[in-house]
Backbone as JSON, one array per atom type, in Angstrom:
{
  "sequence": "XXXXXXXXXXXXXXXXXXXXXXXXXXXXXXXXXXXXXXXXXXXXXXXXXXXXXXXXXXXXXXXXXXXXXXXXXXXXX",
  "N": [[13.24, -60.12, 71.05], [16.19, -60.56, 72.54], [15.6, -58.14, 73.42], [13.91, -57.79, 76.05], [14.79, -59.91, 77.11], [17.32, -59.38, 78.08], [16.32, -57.45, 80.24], [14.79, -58.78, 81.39], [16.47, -60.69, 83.5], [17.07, -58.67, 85.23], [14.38, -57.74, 86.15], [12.6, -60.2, 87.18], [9.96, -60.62, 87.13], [8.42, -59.09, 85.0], [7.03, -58.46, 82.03], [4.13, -57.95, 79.2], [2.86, -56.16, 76.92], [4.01, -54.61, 74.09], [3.47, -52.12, 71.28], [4.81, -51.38, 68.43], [5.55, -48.68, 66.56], [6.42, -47.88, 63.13], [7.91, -46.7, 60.19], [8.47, -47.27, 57.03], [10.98, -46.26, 54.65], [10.95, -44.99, 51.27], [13.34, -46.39, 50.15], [13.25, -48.49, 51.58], [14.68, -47.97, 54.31], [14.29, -47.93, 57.9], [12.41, -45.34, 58.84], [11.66, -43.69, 60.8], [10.74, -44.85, 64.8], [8.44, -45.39, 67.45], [7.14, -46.11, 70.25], [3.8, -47.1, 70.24], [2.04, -48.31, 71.81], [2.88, -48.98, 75.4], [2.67, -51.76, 77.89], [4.46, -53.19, 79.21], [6.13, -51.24, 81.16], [8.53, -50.8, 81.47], [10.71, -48.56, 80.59], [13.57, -49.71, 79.43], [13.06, -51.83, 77.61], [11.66, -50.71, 75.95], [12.91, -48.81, 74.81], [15.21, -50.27, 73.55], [14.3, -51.53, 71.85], [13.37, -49.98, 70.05], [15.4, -49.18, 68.81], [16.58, -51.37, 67.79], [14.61, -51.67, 66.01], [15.4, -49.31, 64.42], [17.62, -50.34, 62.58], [16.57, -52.14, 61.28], [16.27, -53.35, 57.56], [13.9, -53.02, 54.88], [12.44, -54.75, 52.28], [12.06, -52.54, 49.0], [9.33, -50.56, 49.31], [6.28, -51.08, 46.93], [6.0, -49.04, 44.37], [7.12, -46.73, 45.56], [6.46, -44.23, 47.77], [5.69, -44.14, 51.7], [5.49, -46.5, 54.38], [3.97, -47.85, 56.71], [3.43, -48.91, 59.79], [2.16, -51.11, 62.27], [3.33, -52.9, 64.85], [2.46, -55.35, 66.94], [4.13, -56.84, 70.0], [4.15, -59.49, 72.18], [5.5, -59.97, 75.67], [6.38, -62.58, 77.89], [7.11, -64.65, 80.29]],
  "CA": [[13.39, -61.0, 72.18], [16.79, -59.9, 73.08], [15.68, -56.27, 74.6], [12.97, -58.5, 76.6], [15.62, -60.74, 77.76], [18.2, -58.52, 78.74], [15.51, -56.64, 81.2], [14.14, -60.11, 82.47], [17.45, -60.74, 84.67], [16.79, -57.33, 86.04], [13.35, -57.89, 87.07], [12.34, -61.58, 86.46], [8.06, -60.29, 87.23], [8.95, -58.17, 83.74], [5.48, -58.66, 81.01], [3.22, -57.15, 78.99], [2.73, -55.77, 75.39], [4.74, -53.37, 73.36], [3.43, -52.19, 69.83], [5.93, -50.62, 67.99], [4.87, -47.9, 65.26], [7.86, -47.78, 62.54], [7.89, -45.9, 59.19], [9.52, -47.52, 56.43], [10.78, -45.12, 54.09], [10.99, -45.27, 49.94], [14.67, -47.34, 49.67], [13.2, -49.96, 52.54], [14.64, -48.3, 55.67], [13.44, -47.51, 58.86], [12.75, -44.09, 59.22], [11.2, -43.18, 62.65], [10.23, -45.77, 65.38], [8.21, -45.26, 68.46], [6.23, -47.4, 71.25], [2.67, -46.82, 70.49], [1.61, -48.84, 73.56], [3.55, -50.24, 76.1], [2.21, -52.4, 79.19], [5.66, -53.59, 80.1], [6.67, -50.98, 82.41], [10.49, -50.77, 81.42], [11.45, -48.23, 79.85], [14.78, -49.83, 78.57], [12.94, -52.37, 76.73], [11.11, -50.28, 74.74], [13.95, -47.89, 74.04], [16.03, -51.06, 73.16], [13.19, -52.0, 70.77], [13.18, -48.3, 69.18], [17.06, -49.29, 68.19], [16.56, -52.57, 66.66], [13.8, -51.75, 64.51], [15.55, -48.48, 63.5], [18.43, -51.03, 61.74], [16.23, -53.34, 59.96], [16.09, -53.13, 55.97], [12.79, -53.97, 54.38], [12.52, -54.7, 50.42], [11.52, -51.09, 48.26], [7.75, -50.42, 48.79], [5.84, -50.9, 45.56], [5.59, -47.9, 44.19], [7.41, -45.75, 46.21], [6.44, -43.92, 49.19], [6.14, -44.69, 53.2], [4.26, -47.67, 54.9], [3.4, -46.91, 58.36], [3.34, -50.2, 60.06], [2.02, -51.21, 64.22], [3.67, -54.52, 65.1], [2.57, -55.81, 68.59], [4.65, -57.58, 70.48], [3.68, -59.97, 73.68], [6.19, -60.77, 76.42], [5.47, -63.25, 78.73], [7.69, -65.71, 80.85]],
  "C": [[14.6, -60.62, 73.03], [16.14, -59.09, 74.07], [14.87, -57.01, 75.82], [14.1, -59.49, 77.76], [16.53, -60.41, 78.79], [17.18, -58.21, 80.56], [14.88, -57.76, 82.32], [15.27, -60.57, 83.23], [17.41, -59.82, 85.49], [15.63, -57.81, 86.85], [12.36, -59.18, 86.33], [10.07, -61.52, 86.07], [7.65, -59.66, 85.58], [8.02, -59.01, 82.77], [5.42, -57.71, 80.64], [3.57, -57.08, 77.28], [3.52, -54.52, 74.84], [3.97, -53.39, 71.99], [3.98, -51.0, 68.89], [5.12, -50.06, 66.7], [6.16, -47.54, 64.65], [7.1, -47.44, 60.78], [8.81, -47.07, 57.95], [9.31, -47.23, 55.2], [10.75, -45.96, 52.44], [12.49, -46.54, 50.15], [14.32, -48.32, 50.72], [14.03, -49.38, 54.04], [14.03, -47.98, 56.78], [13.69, -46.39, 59.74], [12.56, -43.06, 60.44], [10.6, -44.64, 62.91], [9.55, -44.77, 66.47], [6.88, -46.44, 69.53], [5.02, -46.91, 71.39], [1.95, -47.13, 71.55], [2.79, -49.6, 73.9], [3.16, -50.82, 77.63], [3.03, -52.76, 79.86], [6.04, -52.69, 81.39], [7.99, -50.57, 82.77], [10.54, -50.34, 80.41], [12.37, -48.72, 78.56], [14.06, -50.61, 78.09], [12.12, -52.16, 75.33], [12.41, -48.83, 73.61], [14.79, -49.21, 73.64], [15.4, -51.58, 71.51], [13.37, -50.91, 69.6], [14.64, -48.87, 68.37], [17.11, -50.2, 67.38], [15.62, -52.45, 65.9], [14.38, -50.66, 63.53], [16.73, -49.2, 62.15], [17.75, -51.91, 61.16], [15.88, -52.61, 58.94], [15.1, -54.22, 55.77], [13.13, -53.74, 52.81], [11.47, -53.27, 50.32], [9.9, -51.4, 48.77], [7.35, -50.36, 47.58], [5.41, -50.15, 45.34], [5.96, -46.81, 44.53], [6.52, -45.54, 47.14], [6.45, -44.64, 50.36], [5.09, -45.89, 53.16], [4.59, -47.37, 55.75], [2.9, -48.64, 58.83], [3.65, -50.42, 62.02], [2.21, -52.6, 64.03], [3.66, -54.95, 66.85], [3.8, -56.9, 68.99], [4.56, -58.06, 71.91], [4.5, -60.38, 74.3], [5.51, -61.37, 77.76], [6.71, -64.12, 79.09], [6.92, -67.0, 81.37]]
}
C-alpha cells in the first residue's frame, strides 16, 4: 500500500493491477522478485514493490526447496 500511496500524490488518476512473481528460497527468504503484470502504468510503484517483497521473511518451506509464488495486487482509489 505504501509504494501505491507514495505515487498517488504524484498522479492522483494512478490504478490498476500489479502481480508480483517472488521466489522464496530454502531458509524463507526472498530470492528474486519481478512484476509479472502491471496495469498501473508507474514504473516506481512497481519497482518500489520489487524492494519490499525482496525484505520479507517467510517460515522454511516444508521440505526444502523454492516456492514460486504470483500475488496480485489491485489499486484503486
Amino acid at each position: 500500500r505504501y509504494c501505491y500511496q507514495r505515487e498517488l500524490q504524484r498522479n492522483p488518476e494512478l490504478g490498476g493491477k500489479v502481480v508480483m512473481k517472488f521466489t522464496i528460497a530454502g531458509d524463507g527468504s526472498v530470492s528474486s522478485t519481478s512484476p509479472k503484470v502491471d496495469t498501473v502504468g508507474d514504473g516506481a510503484v512497481s519497482t518500489c514493490l520489487e524492494g519490499r517483497f525482496q525484505r520479507m521473511q517467510f517460515p522454511e518451506p516444508r521440505g526444502g526447496g523454492l516456492v514460486i509464488v504470483s500475488y496480485p495486487l489491485v489499486f484503486s482509489h
